[in-house]
C-alpha positions as CSV (number, residue, x, y, z in Angstrom):
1,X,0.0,0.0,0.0
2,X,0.9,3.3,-1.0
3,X,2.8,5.8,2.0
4,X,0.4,8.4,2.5
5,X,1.8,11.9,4.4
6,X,-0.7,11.3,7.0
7,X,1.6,8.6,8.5
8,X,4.5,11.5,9.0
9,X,1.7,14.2,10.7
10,X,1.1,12.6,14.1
11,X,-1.3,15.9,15.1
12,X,-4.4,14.8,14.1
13,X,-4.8,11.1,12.7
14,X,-8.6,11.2,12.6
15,X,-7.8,13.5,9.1
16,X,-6.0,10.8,7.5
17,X,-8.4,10.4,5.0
18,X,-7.9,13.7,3.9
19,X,-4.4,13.3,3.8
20,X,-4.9,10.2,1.5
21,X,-7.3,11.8,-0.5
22,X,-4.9,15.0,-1.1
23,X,-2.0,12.6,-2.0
24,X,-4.2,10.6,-4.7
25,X,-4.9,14.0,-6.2
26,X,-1.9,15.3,-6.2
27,X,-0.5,12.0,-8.2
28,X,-3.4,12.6,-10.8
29,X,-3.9,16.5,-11.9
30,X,-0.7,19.7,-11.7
31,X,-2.4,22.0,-9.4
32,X,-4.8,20.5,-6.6
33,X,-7.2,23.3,-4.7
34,X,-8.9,22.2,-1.6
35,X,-11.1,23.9,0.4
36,X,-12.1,24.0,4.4
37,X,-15.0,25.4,5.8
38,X,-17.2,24.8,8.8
39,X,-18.4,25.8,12.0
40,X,-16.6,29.3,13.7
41,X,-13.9,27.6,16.1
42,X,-13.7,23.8,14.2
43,X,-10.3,24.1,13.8
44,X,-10.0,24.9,9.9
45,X,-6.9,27.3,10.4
46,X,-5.2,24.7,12.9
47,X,-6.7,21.8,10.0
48,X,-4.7,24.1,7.5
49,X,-1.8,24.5,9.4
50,X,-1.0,21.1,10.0
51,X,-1.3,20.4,5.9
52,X,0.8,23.4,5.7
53,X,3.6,21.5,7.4
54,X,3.3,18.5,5.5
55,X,2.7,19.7,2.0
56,X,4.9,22.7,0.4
57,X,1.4,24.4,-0.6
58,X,-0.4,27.8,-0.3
59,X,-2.8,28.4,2.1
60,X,-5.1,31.3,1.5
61,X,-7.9,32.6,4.7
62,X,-11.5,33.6,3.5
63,X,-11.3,36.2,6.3
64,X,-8.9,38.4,4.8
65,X,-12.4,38.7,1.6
66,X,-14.8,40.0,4.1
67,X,-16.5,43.1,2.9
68,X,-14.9,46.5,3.4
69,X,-17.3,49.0,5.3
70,X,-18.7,50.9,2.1
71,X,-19.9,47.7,1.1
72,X,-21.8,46.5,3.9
73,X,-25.4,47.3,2.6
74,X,-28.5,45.9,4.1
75,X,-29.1,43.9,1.0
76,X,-25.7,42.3,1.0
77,X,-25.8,41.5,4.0
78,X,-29.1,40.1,4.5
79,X,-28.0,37.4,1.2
80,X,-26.8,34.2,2.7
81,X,-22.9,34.0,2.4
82,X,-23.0,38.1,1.4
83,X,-20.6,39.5,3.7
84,X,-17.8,37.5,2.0
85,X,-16.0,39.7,-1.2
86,X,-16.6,36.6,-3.2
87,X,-16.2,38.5,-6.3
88,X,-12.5,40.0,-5.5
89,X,-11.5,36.4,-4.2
90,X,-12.5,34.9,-7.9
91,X,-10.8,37.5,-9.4
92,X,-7.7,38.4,-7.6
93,X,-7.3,34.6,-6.0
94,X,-9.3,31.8,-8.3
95,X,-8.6,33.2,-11.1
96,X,-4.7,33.3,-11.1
97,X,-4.4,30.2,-9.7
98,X,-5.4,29.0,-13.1
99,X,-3.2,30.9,-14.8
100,X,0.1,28.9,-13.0
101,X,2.4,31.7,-12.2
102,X,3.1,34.0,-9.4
103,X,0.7,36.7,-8.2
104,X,-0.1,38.7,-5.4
105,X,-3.9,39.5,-3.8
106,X,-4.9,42.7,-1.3
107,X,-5.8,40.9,2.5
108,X,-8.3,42.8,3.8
109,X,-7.7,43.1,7.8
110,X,-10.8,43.1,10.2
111,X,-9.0,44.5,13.0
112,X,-7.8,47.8,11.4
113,X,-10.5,48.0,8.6
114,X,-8.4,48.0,5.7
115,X,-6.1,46.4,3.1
116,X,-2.6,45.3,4.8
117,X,0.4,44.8,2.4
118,X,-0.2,42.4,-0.8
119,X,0.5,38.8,-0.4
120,X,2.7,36.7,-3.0
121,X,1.8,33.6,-3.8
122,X,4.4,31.4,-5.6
123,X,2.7,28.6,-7.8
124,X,2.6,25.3,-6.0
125,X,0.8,22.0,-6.7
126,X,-1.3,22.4,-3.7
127,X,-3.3,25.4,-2.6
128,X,-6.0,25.4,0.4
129,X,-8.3,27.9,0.6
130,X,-9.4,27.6,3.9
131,X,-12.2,29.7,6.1
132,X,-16.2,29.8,6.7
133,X,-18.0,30.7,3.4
134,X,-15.1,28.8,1.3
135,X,-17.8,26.5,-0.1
136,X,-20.3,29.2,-1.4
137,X,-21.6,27.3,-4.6
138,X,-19.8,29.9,-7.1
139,X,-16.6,29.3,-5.7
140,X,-16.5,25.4,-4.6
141,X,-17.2,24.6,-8.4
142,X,-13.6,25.4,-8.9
143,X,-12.5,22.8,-6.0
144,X,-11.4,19.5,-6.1
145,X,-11.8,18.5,-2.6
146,X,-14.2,20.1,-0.2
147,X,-13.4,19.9,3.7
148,X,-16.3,20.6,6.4
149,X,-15.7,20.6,10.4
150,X,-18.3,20.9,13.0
151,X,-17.8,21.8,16.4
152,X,-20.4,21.2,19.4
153,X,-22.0,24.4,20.6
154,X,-20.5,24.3,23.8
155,X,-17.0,24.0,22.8
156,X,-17.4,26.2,20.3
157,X,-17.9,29.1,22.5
158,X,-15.5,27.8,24.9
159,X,-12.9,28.6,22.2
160,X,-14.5,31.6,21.2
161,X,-14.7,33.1,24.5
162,X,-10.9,31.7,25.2
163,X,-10.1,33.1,21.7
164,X,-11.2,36.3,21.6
165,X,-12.4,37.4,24.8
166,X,-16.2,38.0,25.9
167,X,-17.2,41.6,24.0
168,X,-16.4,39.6,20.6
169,X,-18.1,36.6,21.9
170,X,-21.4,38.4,22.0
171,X,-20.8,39.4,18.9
172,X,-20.2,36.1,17.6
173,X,-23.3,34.9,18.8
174,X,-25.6,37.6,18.4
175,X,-24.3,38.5,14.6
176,X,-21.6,36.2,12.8
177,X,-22.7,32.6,14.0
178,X,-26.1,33.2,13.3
179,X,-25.4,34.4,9.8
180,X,-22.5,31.5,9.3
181,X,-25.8,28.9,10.1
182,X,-28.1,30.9,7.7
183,X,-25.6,30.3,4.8
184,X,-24.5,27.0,5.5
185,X,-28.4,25.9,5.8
186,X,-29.5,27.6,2.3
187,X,-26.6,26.0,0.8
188,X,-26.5,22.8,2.6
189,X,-22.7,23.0,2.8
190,X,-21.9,20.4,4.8
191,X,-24.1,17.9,3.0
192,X,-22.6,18.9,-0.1
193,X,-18.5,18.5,1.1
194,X,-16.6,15.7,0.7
195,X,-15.1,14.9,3.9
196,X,-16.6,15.7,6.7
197,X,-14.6,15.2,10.4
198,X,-15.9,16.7,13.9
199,X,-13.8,19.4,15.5
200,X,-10.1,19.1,15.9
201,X,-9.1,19.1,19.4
202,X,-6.9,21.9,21.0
């Protein structure tokens, strides 16, 4: 049987499907493109971290696509999925990676409302796109792998509240998990992934 990375990523063997899967693809097409998504707090950064280590690959956040302020409309927002800058991450992210050389995209950072300094990406056989609203249906057509985590409720604002502290946690669950459940309902996203796995544990 073939050696599959999984076996040299100790972290979290519950994934090595995933693992396998990514290797089989890998062997088959030039340029593989995964993507994670799930419930707030599942663990798809520390999920993309650990492929990070084992893979030489790109990984690219959703987070860093949320919508700047001036476009934050009530109608946007009230779309399932809306407050995601889907339409700059085709064209500044999906859309190069097709292309198979090196480019650079605009993060947008949350904290500071605005762009930070553009981020190169070199082309690699790998890339995971990884981050809540990575599966909206005119993006995950470009995928081929889809990744979903779920988290219990209770642990999830465990982390949240051990994460960022307990003004952003009432945030979270007044505003952003609600609207995280609205999209990932009208879209059945985790239905419609690949691999599924429950949350990875701190």
């Amino acid at each position: 049987m073939k050696e599959t990375k999984i076996q040299h990523y100790k972290d979290y063997p519950e994934t090595r499907p995933l693992f396998a899967r990514i290797d089989e693809l890998m062997c088959e097409k030039d340029h593989v493109l995964v993507a994670i998504d799930g419930d707030c707090a599942s663990g798809k950064t520390t999920l993309a971290g650990g492929l990070a280590k084992v893979y030489d690959c790109n990984v690219v956040h959703l987070d860093q696509f949320f919508l700047r302020p001036e476009q934050r409309t009530k109608e946007r927002l009230a779309k399932p999925g809306g407050n995601v800058d889907f339409e700059r991450f085709s064209e500044e992210v999906l859309d190069k990676l097709k292309v198979g050389k090196a480019f650079s995209y605009h993060p947008f950072n949350c904290k500071i409302q605005d762009f930070d300094a553009p981020i190169l990406l070199l082309p690699k056989k790998l890339t995971i796109i990884e981050g809540s609203y990575s599966h909206l249906p005119s993006l995950a057509k470009h995928y081929d792998l889809k990744v979903f985590l779920s988290i219990p409720k209770e642990v999830q604002l465990e982390r949240i509240l051990k994460r960022n502290g307990e003004v952003m946690l009432e945030k979270f669950k007044s505003m952003w998990i609600p609207m995280e459940k609205q999209y990932a309902e009208a879209f059945e996203i985790k239905a419609n992934s690949d691999l599924k796995f429950d949350y990875l544990k701190a």
